[in-house]
PyMOL commands that place a pseudoatom at each C-alpha (Angstrom):
pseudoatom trace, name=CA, resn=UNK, resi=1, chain=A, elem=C, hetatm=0, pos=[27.654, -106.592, 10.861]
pseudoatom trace, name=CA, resn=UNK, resi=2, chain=A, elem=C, hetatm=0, pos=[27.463, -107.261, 7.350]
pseudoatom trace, name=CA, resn=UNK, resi=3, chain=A, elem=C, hetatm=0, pos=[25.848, -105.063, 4.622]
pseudoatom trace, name=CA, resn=UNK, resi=4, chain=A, elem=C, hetatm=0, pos=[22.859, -106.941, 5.148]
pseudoatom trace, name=CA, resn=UNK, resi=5, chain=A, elem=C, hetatm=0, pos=[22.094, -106.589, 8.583]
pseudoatom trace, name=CA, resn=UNK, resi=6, chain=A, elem=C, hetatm=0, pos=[22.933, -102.845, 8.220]
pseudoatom trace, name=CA, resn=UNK, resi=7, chain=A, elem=C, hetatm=0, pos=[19.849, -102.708, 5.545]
pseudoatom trace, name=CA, resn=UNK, resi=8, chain=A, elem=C, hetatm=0, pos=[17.087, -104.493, 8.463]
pseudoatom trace, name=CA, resn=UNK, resi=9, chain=A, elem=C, hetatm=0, pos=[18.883, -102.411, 10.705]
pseudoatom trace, name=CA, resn=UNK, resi=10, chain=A, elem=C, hetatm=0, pos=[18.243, -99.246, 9.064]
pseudoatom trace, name=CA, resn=UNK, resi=11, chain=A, elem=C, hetatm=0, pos=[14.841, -100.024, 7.622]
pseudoatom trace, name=CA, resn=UNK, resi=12, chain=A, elem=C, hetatm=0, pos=[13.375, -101.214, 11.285]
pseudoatom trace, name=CA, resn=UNK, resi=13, chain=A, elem=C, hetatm=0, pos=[14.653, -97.416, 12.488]
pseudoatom trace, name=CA, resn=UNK, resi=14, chain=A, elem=C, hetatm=0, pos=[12.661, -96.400, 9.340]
pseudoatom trace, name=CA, resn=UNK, resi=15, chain=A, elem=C, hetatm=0, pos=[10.022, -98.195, 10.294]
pseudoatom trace, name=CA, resn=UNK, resi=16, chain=A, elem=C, hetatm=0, pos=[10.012, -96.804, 14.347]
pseudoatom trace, name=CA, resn=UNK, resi=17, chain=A, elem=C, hetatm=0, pos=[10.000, -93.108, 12.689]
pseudoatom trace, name=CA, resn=UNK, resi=18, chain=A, elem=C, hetatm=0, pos=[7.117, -94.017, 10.929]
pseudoatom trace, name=CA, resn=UNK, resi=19, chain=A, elem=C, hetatm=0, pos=[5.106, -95.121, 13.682]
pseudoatom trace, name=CA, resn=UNK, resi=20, chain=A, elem=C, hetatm=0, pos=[6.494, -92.421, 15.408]
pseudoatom trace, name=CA, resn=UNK, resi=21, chain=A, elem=C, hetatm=0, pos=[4.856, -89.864, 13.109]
pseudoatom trace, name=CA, resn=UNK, resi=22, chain=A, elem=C, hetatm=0, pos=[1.885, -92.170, 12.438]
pseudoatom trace, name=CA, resn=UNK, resi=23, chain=A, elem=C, hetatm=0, pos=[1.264, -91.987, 16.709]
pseudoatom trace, name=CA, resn=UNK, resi=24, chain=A, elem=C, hetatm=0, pos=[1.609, -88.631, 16.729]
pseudoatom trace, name=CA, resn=UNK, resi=25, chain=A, elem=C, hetatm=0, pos=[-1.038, -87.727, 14.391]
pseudoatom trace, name=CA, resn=UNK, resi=26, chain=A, elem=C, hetatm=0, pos=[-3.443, -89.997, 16.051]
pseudoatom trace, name=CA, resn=UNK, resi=27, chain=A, elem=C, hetatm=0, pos=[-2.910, -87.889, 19.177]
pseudoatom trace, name=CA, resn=UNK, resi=28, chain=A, elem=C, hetatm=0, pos=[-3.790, -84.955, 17.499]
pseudoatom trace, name=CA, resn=UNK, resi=29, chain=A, elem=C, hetatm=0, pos=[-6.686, -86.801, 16.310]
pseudoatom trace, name=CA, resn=UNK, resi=30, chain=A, elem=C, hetatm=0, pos=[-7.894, -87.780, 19.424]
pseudoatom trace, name=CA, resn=UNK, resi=31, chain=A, elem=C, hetatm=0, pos=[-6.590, -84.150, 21.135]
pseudoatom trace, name=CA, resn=UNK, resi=32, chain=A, elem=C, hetatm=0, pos=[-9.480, -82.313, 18.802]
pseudoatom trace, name=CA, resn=UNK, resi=33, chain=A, elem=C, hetatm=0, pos=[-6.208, -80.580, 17.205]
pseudoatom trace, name=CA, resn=UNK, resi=34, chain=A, elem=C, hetatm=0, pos=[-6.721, -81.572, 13.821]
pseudoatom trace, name=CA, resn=UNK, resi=35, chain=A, elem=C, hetatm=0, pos=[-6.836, -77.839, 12.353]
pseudoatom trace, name=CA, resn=UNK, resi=36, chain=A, elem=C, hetatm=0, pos=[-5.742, -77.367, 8.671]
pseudoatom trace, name=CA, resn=UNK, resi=37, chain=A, elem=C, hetatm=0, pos=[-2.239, -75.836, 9.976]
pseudoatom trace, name=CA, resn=UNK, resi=38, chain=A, elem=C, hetatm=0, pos=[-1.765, -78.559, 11.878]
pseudoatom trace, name=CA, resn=UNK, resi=39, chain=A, elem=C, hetatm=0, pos=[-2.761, -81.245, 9.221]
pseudoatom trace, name=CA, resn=UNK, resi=40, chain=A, elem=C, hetatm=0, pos=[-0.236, -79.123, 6.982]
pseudoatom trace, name=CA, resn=UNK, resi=41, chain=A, elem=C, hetatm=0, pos=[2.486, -79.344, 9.638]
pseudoatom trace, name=CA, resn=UNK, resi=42, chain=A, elem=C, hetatm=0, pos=[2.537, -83.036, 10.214]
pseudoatom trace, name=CA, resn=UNK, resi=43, chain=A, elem=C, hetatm=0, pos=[2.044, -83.318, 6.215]
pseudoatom trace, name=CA, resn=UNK, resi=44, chain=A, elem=C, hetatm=0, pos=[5.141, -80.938, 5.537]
pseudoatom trace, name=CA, resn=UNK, resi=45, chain=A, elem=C, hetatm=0, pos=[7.186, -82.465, 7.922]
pseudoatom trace, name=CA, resn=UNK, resi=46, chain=A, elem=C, hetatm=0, pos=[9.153, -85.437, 6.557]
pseudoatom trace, name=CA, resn=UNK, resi=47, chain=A, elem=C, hetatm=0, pos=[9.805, -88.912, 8.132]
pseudoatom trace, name=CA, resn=UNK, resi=48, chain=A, elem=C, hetatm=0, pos=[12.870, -88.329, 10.599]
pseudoatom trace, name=CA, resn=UNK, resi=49, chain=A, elem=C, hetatm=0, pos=[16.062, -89.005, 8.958]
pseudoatom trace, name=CA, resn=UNK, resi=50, chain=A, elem=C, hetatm=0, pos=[18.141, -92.020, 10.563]
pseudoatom trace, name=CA, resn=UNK, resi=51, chain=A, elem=C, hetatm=0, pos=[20.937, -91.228, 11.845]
pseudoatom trace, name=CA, resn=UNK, resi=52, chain=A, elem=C, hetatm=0, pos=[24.085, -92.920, 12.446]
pseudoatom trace, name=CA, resn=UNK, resi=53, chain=A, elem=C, hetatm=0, pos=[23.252, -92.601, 16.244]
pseudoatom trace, name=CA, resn=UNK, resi=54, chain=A, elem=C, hetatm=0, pos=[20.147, -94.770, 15.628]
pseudoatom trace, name=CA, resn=UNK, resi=55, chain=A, elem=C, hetatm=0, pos=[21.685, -97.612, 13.621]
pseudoatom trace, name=CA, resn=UNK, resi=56, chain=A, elem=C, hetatm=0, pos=[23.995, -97.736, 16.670]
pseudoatom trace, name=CA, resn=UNK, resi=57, chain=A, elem=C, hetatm=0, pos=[21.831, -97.900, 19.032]
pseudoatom trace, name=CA, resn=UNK, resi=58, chain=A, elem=C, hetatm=0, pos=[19.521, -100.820, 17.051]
pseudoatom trace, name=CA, resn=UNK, resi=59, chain=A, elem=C, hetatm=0, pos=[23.019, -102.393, 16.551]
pseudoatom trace, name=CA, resn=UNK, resi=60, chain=A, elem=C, hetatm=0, pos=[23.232, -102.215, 20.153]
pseudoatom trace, name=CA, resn=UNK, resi=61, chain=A, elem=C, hetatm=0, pos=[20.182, -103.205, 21.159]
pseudoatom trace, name=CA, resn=UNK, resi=62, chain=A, elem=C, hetatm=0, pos=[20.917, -106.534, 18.578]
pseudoatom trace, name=CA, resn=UNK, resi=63, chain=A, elem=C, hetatm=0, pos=[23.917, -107.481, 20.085]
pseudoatom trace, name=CA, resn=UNK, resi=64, chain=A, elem=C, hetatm=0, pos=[22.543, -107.410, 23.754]
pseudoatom trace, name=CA, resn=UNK, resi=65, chain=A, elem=C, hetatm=0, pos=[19.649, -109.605, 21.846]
pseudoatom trace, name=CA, resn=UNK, resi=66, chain=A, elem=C, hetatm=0, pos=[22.298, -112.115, 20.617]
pseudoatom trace, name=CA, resn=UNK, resi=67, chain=A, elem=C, hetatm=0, pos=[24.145, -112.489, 23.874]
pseudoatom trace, name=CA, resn=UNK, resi=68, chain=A, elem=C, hetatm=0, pos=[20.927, -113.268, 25.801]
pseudoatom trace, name=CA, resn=UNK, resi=69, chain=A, elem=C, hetatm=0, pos=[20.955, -116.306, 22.665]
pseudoatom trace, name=CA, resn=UNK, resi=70, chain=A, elem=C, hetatm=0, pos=[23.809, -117.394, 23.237]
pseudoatom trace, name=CA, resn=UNK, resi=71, chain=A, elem=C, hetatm=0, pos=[23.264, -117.400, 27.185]
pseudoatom trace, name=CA, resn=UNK, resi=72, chain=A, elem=C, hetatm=0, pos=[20.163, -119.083, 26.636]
pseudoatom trace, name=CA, resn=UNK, resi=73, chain=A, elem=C, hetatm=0, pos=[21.797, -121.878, 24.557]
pseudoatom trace, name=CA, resn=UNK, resi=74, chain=A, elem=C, hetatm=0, pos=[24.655, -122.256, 26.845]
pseudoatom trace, name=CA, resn=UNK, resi=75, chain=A, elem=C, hetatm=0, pos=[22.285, -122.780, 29.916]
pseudoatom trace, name=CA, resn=UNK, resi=76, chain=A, elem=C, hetatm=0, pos=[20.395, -125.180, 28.279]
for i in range(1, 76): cmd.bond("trace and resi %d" % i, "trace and resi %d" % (i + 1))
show_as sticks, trace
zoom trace
């Protein structure tokens, strides 16, 4: 994987973290929790960090992608 494909990698698990925090204030939204603490809470509390355990689990995840590809190609 070149430098690159480390960069999507690492901004789509930037991107998942934001939904992630973007989904869970929505639920407090819709859970009648929206109190200022709790506004303050979700505020204060930064974007999870990506860690080298999620880029290698994308990178997984892409590589199982680019074998089903291949397979496809080869079938065809």
């Amino acid at each position: 994987m070149d430098a690159r494909d480390r960069l999507i990698v690492a901004l789509y698990a930037q991107l998942k973290a934001e939904r992630q925090t973007r989904e869970t204030l929505e639920w407090v939204i819709r859970k009648g929790g929206l109190s200022k603490d709790v506004l303050e809470a979700i505020a204060a509390d930064p974007v999870p960090v990506v860690t080298s355990d999620h880029i290698a689990s994308v990178e997984k995840i892409i590589a199982i992608d680019e074998r089903r590809k291949r397979k496809l190609q080869n079938d065809n």
